[in-house]
C-alpha positions, 0 to 999 in steps of 0.5 A: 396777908391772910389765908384761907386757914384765917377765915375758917372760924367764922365759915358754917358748918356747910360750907365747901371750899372750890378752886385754888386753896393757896390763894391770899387776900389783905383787904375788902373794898366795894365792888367797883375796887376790888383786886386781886387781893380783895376778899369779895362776895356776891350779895344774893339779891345781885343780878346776872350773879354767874357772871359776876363771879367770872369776872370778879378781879378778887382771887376769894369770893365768897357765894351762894352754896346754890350755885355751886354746880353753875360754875367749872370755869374759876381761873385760879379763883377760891370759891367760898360757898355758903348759904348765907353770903352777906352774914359769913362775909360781915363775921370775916371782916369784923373778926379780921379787919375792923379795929378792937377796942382796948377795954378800959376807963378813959381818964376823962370819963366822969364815973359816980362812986357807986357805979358798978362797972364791970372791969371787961368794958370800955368808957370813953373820954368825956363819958359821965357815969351816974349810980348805974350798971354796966355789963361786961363786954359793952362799949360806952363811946365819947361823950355819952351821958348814963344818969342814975338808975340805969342798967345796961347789960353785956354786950352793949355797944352805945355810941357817942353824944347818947343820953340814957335815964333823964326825965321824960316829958310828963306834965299835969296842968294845975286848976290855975293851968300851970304845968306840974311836972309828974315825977320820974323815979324809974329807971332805965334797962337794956339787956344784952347784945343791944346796940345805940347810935349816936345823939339818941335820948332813952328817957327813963321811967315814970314810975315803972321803968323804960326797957330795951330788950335783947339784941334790939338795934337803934340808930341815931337821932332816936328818942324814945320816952318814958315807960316805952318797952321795945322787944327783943330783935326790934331796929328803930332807924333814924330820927324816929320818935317812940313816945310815952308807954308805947310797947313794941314787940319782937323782931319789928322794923321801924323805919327812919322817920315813923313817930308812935303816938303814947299807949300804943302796942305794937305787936311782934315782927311787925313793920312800919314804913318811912315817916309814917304816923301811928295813931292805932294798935298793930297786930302781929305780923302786919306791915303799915305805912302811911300819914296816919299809917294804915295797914298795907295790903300787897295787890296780887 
């Protein structure tokens, strides 16, 4: 059972506490579950979010510090107010009720001799480990393959059955039309905080190398070829295809299904829509959408 006291490490600076202080809480559940004993929160888009409060079954709730003067009547509730409800909550549950994992080398993972893996991680079983580096802090889960010449940094979380660093797709038809393969000497580098789901394939670099940059997120079911840069910020979402050479910038959102045809530059915080096809350049701070995918202009 946990108290107030064990949710303060991971409160802003902010936030002001209402109600009850001795109250306890031992789980986090959906809305349609919670009890007494769920530690609760109000998502900022919810409607009718007074109400909800009221009549909330969860003795701890965590809201938006805007309505702190909108509610007298608590019923023995504590009132947890911040300004962001969703972010204090994820940081609670992380910290307090999802399992850590043990930093280690599996037995059955397979690592290269010249590995350099820094001791402060964790490889899992059936993980196979070329001449490669990994950071401290970072989480290889099953089955995962990391060829030769690939650099992740700290912090890095890639989840089970990915493949990093094999040869991308690029190939050159001869005078008797016969495809010759373009060699792929470079590497692949993901920086910190990135996180990789599951059954995604990072190609690496022709001549040059394939980079992942700072707290970049992609999800499962991603490829992403050679020489492609993806900026700091930037989430990928399922089963979306980034081709050759294409670099995208900082704080983008690509959503499930876009494929990005090869050379392109897409710029920072941009947004592309479901299943759209990108044919052409996007500037910065543009949304677009569409099969091909054009610039989306919100009517007034």
């Amino acid at each position: 059972m946990y108290k107030l006291k064990d949710i303060k490490p991971y409160l802003d600076e902010n936030a002001i506490l209402k109600g009850n202080k001795n109250v306890k809480f031992n789980n986090i559940q959906t809305s349609k579950n919670v009890n007494q004993y769920t530690l609760d929160w109000v998502n900022p888009i919810k409607k009718n979010k007074i109400t909800y409060i009221k009549n909330s079954n969860a003795n701890v709730i965590i809201c938006e510090a805007d309505h702190y003067n909108e509610i007298e009547e608590i019923n023995n509730k504590c009132l947890i107010f911040v300004e962001n409800p969703k972010i204090t909550f994820l940081r609670i549950a992380n910290g307090l009720f999802t399992s850590q994992i043990k930093f280690g080398v599996h037995p059955k993972a397979i690592i290269h001799s010249e590995a350099n893996i820094n001791s402060d991680c964790y490889i899992g079983p059936n993980v196979i480990i070329g001449k490669s580096k990994i950071g401290t802090n970072s989480i290889i889960h099953s089955n995962c393959n990391i060829h030769d010449n690939v650099t992740i940094g700290d912090n890095v979380i890639i989840h089970s059955n990915t493949t990093i660093g094999t040869d991308g797709f690029g190939y050159q038809r001869n005078d008797s039309g016969v495809f010759e393969k373009f060699p792929h000497i470079g590497g692949v580098i993901i920086e910190d905080d990135v996180e990789v789901g599951s059954n995604t394939c990072i190609d690496r670099g022709a001549l040059g190398d394939t980079v992942i940059k700072s707290g970049a997120k992609i999800d499962n079911l991603v490829h992403i070829a050679h020489n492609v840069v993806i900026g700091s910020n930037t989430a990928v979402i399922a089963n979306s295809m980034i081709a050759g050479s294409v670099v995208i910038g900082n704080n983008c959102w690509i959503s499930p299904s876009v494929s990005i045809r090869d050379q392109l530059t897409i710029g920072n915080n941009v947004m592309i829509g479901m299943s759209s096809l990108v044919t052409k350049n996007i500037p910065d701070n543009e949304t677009w959408i569409g099969f091909p995918a054009r610039k989306f202009n919100k009517q007034k």
